[in-house]
C-alpha positions in Angstrom: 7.0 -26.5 14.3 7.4 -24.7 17.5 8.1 -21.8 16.2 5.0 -21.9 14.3 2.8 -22.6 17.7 4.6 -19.6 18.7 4.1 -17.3 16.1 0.2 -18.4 15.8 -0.5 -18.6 19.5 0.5 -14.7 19.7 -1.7 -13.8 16.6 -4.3 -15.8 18.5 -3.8 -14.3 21.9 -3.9 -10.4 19.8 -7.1 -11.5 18.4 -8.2 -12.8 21.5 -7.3 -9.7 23.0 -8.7 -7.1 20.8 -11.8 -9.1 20.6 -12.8 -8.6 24.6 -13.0 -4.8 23.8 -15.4 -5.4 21.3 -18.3 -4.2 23.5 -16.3 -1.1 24.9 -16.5 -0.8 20.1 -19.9 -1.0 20.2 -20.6 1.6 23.4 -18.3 4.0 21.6 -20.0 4.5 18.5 -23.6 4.1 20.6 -22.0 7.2 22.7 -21.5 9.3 19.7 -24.7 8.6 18.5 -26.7 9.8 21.5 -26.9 12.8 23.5 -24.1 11.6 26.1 -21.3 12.3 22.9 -22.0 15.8 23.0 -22.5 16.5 25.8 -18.8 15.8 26.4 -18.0 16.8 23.1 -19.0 20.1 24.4 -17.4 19.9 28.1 -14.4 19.3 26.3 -14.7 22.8 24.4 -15.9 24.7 27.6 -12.5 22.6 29.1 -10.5 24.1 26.6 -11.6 27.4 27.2 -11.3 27.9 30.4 -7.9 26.3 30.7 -6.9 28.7 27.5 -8.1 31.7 29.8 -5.7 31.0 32.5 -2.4 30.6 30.4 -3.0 33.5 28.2 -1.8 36.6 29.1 -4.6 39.3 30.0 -4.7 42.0 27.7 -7.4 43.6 25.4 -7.2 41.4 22.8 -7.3 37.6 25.1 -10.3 37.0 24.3 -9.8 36.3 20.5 -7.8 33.7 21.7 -10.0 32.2 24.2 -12.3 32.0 21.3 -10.0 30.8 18.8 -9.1 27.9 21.3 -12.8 26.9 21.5 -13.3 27.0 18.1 -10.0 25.4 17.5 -11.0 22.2 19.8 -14.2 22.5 18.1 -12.2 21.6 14.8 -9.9 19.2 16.1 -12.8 17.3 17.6 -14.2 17.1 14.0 -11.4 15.9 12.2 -10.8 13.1 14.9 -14.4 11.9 13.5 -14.0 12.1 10.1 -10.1 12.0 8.9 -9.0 9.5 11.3 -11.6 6.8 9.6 -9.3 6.4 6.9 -6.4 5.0 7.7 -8.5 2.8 10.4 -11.7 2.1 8.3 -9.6 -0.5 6.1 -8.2 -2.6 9.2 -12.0 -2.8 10.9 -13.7 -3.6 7.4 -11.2 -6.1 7.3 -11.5 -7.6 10.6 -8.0 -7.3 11.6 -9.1 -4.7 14.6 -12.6 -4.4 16.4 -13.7 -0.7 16.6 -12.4 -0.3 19.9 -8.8 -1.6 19.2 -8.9 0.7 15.9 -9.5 3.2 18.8 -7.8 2.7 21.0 -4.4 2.5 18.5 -5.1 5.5 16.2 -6.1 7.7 19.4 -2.2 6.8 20.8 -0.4 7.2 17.7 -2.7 10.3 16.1 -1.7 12.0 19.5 1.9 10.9 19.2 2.5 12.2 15.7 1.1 15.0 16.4 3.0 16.0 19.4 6.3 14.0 18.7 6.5 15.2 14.5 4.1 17.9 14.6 3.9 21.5 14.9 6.3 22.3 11.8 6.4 25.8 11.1 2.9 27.2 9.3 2.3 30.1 7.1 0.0 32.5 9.0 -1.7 33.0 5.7 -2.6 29.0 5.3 0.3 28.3 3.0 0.0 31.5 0.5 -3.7 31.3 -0.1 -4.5 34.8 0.8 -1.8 37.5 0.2 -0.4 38.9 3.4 -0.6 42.4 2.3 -4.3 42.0 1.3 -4.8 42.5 5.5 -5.6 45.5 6.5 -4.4 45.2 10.3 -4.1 42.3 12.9 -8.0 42.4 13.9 -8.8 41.9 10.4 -6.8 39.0 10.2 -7.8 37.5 13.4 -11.6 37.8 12.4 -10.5 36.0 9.0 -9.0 33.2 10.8 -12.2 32.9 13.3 -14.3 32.8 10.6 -12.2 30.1 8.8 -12.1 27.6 11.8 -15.5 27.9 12.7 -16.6 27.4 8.7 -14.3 24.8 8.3 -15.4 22.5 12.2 -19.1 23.4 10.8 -18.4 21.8 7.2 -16.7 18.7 8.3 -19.4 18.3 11.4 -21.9 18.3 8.7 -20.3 15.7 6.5 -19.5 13.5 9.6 -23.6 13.7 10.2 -24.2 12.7 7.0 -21.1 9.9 6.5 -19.4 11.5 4.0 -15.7 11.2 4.6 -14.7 14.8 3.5 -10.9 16.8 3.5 -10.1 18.6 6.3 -7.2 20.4 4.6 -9.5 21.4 1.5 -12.0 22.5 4.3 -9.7 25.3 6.4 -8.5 26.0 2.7 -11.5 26.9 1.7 -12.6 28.3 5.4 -9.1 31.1 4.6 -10.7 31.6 1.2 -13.8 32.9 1.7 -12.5 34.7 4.8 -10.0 36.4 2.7 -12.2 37.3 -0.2 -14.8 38.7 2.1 -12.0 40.9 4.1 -10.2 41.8 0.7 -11.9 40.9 -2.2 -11.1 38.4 -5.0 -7.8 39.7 -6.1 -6.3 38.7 -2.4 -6.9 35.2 -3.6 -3.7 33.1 -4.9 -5.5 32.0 -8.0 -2.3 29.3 -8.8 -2.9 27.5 -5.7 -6.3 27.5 -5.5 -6.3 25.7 -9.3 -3.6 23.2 -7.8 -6.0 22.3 -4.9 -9.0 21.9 -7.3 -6.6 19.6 -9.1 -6.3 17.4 -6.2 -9.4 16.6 -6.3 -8.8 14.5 -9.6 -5.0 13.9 -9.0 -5.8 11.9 -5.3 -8.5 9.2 -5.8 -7.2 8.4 -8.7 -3.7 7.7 -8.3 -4.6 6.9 -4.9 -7.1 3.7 -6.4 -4.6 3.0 -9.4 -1.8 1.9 -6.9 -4.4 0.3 -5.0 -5.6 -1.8 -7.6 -2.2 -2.5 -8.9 -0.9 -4.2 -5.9 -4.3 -6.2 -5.2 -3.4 -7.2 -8.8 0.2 -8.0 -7.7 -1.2 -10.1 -4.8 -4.0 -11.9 -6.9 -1.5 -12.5 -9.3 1.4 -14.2 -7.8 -0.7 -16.2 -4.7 -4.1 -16.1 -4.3 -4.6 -17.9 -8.0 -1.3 -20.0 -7.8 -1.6 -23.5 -6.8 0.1 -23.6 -4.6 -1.0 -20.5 -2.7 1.5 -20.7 0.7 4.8 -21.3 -1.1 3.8 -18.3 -2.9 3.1 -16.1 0.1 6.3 -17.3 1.7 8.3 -15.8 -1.1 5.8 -12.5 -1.9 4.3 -11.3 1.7 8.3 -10.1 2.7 8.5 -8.5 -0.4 5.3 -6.8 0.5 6.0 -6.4 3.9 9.3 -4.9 2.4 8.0 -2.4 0.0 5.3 -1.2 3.2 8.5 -0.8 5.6 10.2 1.2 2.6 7.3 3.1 2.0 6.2 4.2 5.1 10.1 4.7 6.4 10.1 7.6 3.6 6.6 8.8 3.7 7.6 9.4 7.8 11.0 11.0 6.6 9.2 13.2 4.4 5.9 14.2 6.2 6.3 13.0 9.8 9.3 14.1 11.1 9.6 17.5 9.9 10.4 18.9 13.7 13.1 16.8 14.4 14.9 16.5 11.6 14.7 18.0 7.7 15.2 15.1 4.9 14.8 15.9 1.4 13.1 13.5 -1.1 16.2 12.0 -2.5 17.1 11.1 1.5 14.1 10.0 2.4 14.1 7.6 -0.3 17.6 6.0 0.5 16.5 5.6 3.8 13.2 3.6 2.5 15.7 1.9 0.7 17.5 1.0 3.6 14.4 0.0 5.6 12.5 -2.1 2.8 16.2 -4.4 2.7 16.2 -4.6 6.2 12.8 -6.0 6.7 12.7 -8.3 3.6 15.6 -10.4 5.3 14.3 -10.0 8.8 10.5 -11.0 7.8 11.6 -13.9 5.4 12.1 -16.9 8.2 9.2 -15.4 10.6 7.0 -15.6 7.6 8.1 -19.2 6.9 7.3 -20.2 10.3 4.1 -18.9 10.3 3.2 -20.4 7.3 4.3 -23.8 8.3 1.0 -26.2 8.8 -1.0 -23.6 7.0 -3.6 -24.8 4.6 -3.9 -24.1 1.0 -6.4 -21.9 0.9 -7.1 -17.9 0.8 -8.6 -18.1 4.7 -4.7 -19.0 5.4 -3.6 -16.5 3.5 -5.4 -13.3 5.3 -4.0 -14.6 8.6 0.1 -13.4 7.5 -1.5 -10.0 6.5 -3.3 -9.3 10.1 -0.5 -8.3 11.8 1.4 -5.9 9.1 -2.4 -4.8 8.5 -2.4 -3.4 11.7 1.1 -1.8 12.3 0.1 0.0 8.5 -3.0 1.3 10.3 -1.0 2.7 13.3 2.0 4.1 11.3 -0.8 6.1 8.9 -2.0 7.7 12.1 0.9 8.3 13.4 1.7 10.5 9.8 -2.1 11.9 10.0 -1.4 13.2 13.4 1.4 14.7 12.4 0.6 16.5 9.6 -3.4 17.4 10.0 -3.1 18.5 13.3 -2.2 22.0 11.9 -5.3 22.1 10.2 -7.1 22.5 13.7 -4.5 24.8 15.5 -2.4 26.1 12.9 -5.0 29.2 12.8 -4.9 29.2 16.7 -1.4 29.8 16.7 -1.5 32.3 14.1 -4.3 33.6 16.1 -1.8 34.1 19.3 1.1 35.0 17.5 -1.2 38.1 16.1 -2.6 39.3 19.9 1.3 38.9 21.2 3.5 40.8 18.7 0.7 42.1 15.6 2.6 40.2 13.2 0.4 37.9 10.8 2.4 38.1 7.4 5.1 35.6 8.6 5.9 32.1 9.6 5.0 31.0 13.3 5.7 28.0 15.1 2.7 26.1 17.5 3.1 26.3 20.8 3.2 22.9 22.3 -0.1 24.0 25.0 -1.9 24.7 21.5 -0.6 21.3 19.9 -1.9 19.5 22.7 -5.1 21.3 22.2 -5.4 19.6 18.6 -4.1 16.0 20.1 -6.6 15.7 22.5 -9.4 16.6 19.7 -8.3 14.5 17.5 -8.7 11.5 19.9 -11.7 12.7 21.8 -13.5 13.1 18.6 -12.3 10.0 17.7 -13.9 8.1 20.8 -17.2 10.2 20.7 -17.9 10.5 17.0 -15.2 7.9 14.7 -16.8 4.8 14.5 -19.6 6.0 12.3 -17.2 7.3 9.4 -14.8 4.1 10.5 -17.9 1.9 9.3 -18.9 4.0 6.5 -14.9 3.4 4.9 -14.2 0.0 6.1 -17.4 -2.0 5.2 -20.0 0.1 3.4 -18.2 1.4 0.3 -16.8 -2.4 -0.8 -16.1 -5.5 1.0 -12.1 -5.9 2.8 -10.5 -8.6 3.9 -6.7 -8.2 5.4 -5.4 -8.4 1.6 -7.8 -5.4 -0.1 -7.0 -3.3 3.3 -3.2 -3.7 3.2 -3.3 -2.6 -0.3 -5.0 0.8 1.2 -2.6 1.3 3.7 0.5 0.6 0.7 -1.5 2.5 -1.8 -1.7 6.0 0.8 1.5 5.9 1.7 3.1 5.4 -1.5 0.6 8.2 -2.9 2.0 10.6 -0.7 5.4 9.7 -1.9 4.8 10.0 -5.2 2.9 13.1 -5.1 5.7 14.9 -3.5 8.5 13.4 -6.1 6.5 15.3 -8.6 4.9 18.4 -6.7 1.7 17.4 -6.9 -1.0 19.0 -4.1 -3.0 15.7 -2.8 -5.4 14.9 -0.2 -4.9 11.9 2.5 -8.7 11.9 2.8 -8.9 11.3 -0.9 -6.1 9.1 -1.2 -7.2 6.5 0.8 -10.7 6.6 0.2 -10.1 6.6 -3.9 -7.9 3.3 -2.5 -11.0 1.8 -1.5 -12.6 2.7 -4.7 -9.9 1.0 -6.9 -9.7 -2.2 -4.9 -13.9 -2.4 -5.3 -13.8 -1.4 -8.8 -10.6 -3.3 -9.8 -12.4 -6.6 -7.7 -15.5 -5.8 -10.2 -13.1 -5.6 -13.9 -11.1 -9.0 -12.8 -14.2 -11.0 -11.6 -16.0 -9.9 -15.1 -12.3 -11.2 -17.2 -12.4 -14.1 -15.6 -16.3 -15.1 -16.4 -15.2 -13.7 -19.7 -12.3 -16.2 -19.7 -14.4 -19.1 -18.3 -16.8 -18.6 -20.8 -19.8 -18.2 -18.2 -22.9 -16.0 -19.7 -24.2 -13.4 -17.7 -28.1 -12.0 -17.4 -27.9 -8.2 -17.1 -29.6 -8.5 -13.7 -26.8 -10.9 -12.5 -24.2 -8.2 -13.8 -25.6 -5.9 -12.0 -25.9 -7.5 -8.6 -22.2 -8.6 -9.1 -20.8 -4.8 -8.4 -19.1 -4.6 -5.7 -18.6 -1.1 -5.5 -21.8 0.9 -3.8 -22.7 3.2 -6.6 -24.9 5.4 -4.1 -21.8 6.2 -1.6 -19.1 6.6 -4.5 -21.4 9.9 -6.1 -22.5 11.3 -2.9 -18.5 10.8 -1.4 -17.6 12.4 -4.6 -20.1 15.2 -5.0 -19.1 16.4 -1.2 -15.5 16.2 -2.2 -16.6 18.7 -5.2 -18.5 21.0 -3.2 -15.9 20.9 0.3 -14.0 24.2 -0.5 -16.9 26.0 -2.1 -19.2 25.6 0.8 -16.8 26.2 3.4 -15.6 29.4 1.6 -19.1 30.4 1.5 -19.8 29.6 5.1 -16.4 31.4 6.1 -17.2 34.3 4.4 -20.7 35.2 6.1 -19.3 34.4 9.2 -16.8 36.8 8.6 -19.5 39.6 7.5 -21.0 38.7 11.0 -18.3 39.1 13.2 -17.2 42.0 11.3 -20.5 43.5 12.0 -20.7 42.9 15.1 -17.5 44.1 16.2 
């Protein structure tokens, strides 16, 4: 029994903790909202530029990459507000983290992934979407990649305005799109790639809210509608706690840790192997003792998913801010690899001032601008509690690691919103079997206030996933025109 006191006096102090800060939440997201986020929002650009002025060397061609910074911490700042909402969204909604903890957490492991496991090596040409050769000289290409960053930070700005929680990859793909069409014409295009990201579109949310589902099935199955509800957690949360460890163990092997070390799939796999064994044995007794006392209800049941809840969130950052950091500065570096040496047709690496660039973004933009797409994710699309959000976090992990077993081009954006998705619309087809079962009659105006997915955010979420790349493209490519025209 003390043990137990143990265990649930630290849960109680975290909670304890993390709710003190939830003021410092609320004064975040009324930041953002006024004029005060910004206004820093923009000292941080002006920051940026004039600390990019002093390391670059002077030459005639500096200035594209005082500009490309600026427009670079313009991007970064846009993807902390709208990507980061994803893997943080679920553990607010829930109410495993206040805002500010969510904050606080993904703004320390979004900047750690991306300076620890960032930075791998990026194709100048935004992974083969525009043919090198289609370039008709460096200046060309640096205009192109302007035009892209700026089109993309402008998309994703708008979609952050308007709460729609949009890809920031699709967005600098389709920013290099209609950059390169503009500066070469449709035939620089890789058509084949272009048709695999389209494809994402369908292949993410839904695989994304199929494993979601699947595992709040899993979890509805074998405790919440047992009798005896604790003796069934104490046997099932380890294994779920298991399979999480396992998953994220390889997702980090394959997408997070690219600069340090190379793994392939079939590695990365025996070391989520390894991890998921490790974990079941070591999170069996601690489970037991925390369940000890506990009473046989589902409001027992959320407390043993609060604290994997929340080391899910911080490990999906962590992942995020590894890989979609290159989506702010990858064109920067491309950008200052083309003023120092003219070269734009091969592989660079980012400079670590540049990846610092895109950390601090991320977690500025965070601060200033997150809460509002954290809200939009966590509680306005379906309800969460610690169970629905956990099977997010599972679901975007083990997404990823499908996806990249079979080749497939996803989105983490779409992933884990689609996770929502399935959870809501999965809660919707079980409640609906079981009145079936029960034999309980229905009104059609009862049926319908029994959804529990918001019709109104799914179809505008989806339509501004549709419409990312063309408008970006679009946007890229008069911005292009301009500049051209201008210089």
């Amino acid at each position: 029994m003390a043990n137990n006191d143990f265990d649930q006096d630290h849960l109680n102090t975290l909670q304890r903790d993390m709710g003190r800060f939830s003021s410092l939440g609320t004064a975040a997201s009324s930041l953002g909202q006024g004029i005060f986020g910004p206004l820093l929002g923009l000292l941080f650009i002006v920051v940026t530029g004039l600390l990019t002025s002093a390391l670059v060397d002077t030459n005639n061609q500096s200035l594209f990459v005082i500009i490309a910074a600026i427009f670079g911490a313009y991007m970064a700042l846009n993807i902390g507000a709208n990507d980061v909402a994803n893997n943080m969204g679920p553990a607010v909604g829930a109410k495993a983290l206040t805002m500010f903890g969510a904050i606080v957490i993904a703004a320390v492991f979004e900047s750690a992934g991306a300076l620890i496991a960032g930075g791998d090596v990026v194709s100048t040409i935004a992974k083969g979407i525009i043919a090198p050769e289609s370039m008709q000289s460096s200046e060309i290409f640096i205009y192109s990649m302007l035009s892209a960053l700026l089109a993309a930070a402008l998309w994703i700005n708008l979609a952050t305005w308007i709460g729609a929680p949009v890809s920031t990859t699709h967005s600098i793909v389709g920013g290099v799109m209609g950059a390169g069409i503009a500066a070469a014409g449709f035939a620089a295009v890789n058509w084949g790639t272009m048709a695999k990201i389209a494809a994402s579109w369908v292949i993410s949310p839904v695989l994304g809210g199929v494993i979601a589902a699947l595992f709040l099935w899993i979890i509805k199955a074998n405790i919440i509608y047992r009798d005896d509800k604790i003796a069934a957690a104490k046997k099932w949360v380890p294994v779920l706690i298991a399979i999480m460890a396992g998953a994220f163990s390889s997702y980090l092997a394959i997408k997070g840790l690219k600069k340090i070390i190379k793994i392939d799939l079939q590695a990365a796999m025996m070391i989520g192997t390894g991890s998921a064994v490790f974990f079941w044995v070591m999170t069996k007794p601690i489970i037991a003792r925390q369940a000890r006392g506990l009473e046989n209800r589902n409001k027992s049941l959320k407390t043993l998913f609060t604290i994997p809840l929340i080391v899910s969130a911080a490990l999906l950052s962590f992942a995020h801010g590894a890989n979609d950091v290159a989506n702010a500065v990858g064109p920067l570096a491309a950008i200052v690899e083309a003023t120092k040496s003219g070269s734009f047709g091969t592989a660079i690496s980012i400079p670590l001032w540049v990846m610092m660039i895109g950390a601090a973004g991320l977690s500025f933009g965070l601060f200033l601008f997150g809460p509002k797409l954290i809200k939009v994710v966590g509680n306005e699309i379906t309800k969460l509690n610690p169970m629905r959000a956990y099977c997010v976090a599972l679901s975007a992990a083990l997404t990823v690691i499908v996806a990249s077993g079979l080749g497939l081009p996803v989105s983490s954006t779409h992933i884990a919103v689609g996770s929502v998705f399935g959870v809501g619309f999965f809660r919707e087809w079980d409640t609906r079997r079981r009145m079936k079962t029960s034999r309980i009659s229905e009104t059609p105006d009862e049926r319908q206030s029994r959804k529990l997915v918001r019709r109104n955010y799914f179809t505008s979420i989806v339509a501004a996933w549709i419409v990312t790349v063309p408008s970006a493209a679009v946007l890229s490519a008069v911005i292009f025109l301009v500049i051209n025209w201008m210089l």
